[in-house]
C-alpha positions as CSV (number, residue, x, y, z in Angstrom):
1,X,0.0,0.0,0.0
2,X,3.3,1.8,0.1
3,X,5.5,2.7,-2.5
4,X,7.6,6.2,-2.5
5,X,10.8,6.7,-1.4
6,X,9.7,7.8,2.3
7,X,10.1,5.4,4.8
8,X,7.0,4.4,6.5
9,X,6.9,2.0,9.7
10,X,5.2,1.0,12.7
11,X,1.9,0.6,11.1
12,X,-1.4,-0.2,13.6
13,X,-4.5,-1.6,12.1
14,X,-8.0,-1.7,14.0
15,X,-11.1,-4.1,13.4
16,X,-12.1,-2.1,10.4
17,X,-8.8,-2.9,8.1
18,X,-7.9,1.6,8.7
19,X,-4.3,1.6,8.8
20,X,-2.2,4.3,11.0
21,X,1.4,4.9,11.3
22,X,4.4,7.1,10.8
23,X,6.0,8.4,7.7
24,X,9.7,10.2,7.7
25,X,12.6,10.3,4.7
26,X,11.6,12.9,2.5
27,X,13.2,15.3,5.0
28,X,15.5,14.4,7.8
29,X,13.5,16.9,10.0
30,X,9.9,16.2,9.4
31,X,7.8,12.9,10.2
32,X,4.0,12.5,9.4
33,X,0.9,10.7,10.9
34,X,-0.7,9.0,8.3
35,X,-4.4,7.3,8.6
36,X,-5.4,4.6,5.8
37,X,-9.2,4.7,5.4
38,X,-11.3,3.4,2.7
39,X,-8.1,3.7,0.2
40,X,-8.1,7.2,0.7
41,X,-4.4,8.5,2.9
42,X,-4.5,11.0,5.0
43,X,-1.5,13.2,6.9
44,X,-3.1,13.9,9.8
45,X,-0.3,16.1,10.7
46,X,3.4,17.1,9.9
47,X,5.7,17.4,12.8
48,X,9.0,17.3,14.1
49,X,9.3,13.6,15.3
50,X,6.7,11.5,15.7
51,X,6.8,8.3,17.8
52,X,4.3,5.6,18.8
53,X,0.7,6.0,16.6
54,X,-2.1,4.4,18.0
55,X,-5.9,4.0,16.0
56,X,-9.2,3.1,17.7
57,X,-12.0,1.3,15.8
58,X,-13.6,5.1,15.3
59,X,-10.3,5.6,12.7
60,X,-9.4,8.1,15.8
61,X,-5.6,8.3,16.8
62,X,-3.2,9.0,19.2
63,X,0.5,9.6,19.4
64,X,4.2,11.1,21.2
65,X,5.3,13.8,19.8
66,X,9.0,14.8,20.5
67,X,10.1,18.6,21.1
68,X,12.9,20.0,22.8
69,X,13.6,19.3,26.2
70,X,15.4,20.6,29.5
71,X,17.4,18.4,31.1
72,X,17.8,16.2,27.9
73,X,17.5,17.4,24.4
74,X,14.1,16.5,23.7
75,X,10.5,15.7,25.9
76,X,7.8,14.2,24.2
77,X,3.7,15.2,24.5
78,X,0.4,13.3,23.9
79,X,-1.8,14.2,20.8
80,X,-5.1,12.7,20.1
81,X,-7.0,13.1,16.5
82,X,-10.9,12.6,16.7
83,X,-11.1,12.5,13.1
84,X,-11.1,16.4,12.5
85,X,-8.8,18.8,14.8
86,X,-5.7,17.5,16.3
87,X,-5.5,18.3,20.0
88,X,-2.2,18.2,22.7
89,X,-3.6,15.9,25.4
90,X,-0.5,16.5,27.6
91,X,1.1,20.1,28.9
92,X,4.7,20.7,27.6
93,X,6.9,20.4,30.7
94,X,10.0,18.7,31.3
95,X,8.2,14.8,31.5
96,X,8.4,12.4,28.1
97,X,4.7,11.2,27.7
98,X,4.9,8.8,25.7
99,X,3.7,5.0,24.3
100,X,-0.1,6.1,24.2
101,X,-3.0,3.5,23.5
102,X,-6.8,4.2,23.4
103,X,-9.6,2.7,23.5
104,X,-13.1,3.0,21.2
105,X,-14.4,5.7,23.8
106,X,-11.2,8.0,23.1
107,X,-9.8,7.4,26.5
108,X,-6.1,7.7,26.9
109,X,-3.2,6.1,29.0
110,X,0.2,6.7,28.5
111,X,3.8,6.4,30.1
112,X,4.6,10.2,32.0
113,X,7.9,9.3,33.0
114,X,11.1,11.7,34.6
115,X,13.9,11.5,33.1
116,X,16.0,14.0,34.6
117,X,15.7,11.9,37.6
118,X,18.7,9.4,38.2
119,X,17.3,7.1,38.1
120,X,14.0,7.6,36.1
121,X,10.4,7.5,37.5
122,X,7.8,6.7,36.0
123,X,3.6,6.8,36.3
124,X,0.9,5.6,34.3
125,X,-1.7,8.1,33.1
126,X,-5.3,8.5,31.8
127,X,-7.3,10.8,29.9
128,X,-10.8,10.3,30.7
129,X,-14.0,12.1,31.3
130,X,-12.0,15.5,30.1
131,X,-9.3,15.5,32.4
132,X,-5.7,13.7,33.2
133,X,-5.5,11.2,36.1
134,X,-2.4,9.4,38.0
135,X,-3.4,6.0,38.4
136,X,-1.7,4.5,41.4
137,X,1.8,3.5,41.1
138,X,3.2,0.0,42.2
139,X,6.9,1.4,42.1
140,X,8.8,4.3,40.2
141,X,9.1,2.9,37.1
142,X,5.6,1.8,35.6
143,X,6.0,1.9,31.5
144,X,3.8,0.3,28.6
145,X,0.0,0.7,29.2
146,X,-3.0,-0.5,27.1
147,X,-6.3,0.1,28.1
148,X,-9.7,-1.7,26.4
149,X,-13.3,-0.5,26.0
150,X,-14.2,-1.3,29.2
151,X,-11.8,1.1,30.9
152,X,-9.5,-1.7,32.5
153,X,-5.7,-0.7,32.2
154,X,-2.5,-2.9,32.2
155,X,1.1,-1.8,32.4
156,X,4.6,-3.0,33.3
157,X,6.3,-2.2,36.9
158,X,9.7,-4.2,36.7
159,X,9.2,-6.9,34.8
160,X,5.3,-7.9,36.4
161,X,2.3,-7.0,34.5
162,X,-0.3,-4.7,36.9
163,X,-4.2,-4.5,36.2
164,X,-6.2,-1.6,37.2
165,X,-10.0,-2.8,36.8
166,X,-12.9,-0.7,38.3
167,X,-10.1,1.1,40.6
168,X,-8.7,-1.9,42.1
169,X,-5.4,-2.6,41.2
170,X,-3.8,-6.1,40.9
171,X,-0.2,-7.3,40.6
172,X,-0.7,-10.8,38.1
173,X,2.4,-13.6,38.3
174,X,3.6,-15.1,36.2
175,X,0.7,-17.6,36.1
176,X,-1.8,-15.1,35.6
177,X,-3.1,-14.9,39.5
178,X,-2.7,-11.9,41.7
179,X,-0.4,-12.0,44.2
């Protein structure tokens, strides 16, 4: 479905065969957000650097965007696409929110992580009912959420897999029970 001389990569795909992902090559400083729908390509938006495009079964998408940084050269923010206006979920500050995944409802999580700190922290966070939520931490360095339609969550703490489900959190082993 690809044939220039860009180079596109990480493609997503939801239930409805639309196809999101990244697009760079055509100029060492610019990426794009590309959506797939109906054989019609869109660029959703031309940035900087682009990392980490997610789609929902609405074709709606999220992603990280990288800009300069503080205490490192570059921070990255959360944007979300509802299929019209692009919108920065996240506040520029010196945090890299990044690795975003949504469900049908447009709800967001994502990775807010310090690095400045030595060394790093880390949280899981939501977007949800118009406003950005911490949900609770199980040490400093939670990474890698997904969330599903029915608003349960799952991330990574240190090589464990948590499950936040109707506020209750749960720490699984490896055979799948909590501990």
């Amino acid at each position: 479905i690809t044939a220039g001389t860009e180079d596109d990569d990480y493609p997503r795909i939801n239930d409805l065969g639309d196809i999101a992902w990244r697009r760079y090559g055509f100029d060492t400083n610019r990426m794009q957000v590309i959506l797939l729908r109906d054989g019609i390509e869109t660029v959703v938006k031309e940035t900087s650097r682009v990392y980490d495009v997610e789609i929902n079964n609405l074709a709606h998408l999220a992603w990280s965007e990288e800009h300069e940084g503080e205490c490192y050269v570059f921070d990255e923010d959360v944007y979300f696409w509802d299929g019209v206006a692009v919108v920065q979920v996240t506040t520029s500050e010196p945090y890299f929110d990044q690795s975003p995944a949504l469900n049908d409802f447009d709800e967001i999580v994502w990775t807010h992580m310090d690095i400045c700190a030595n060394p790093w922290i880390g949280n899981i966070q939501a977007y949800w009912d118009g406003q950005i939520v911490d949900l609770p931490s199980v040490t400093t360095q939670d990474q890698g959420p997904d969330i599903n339609n029915a608003r349960h969550v799952c991330w990574i703490p240190g090589g464990r897999f948590v499950l936040w489900r109707d506020g209750e959190l749960m720490t699984l082993n490896n055979s799948g029970g909590s501990l």
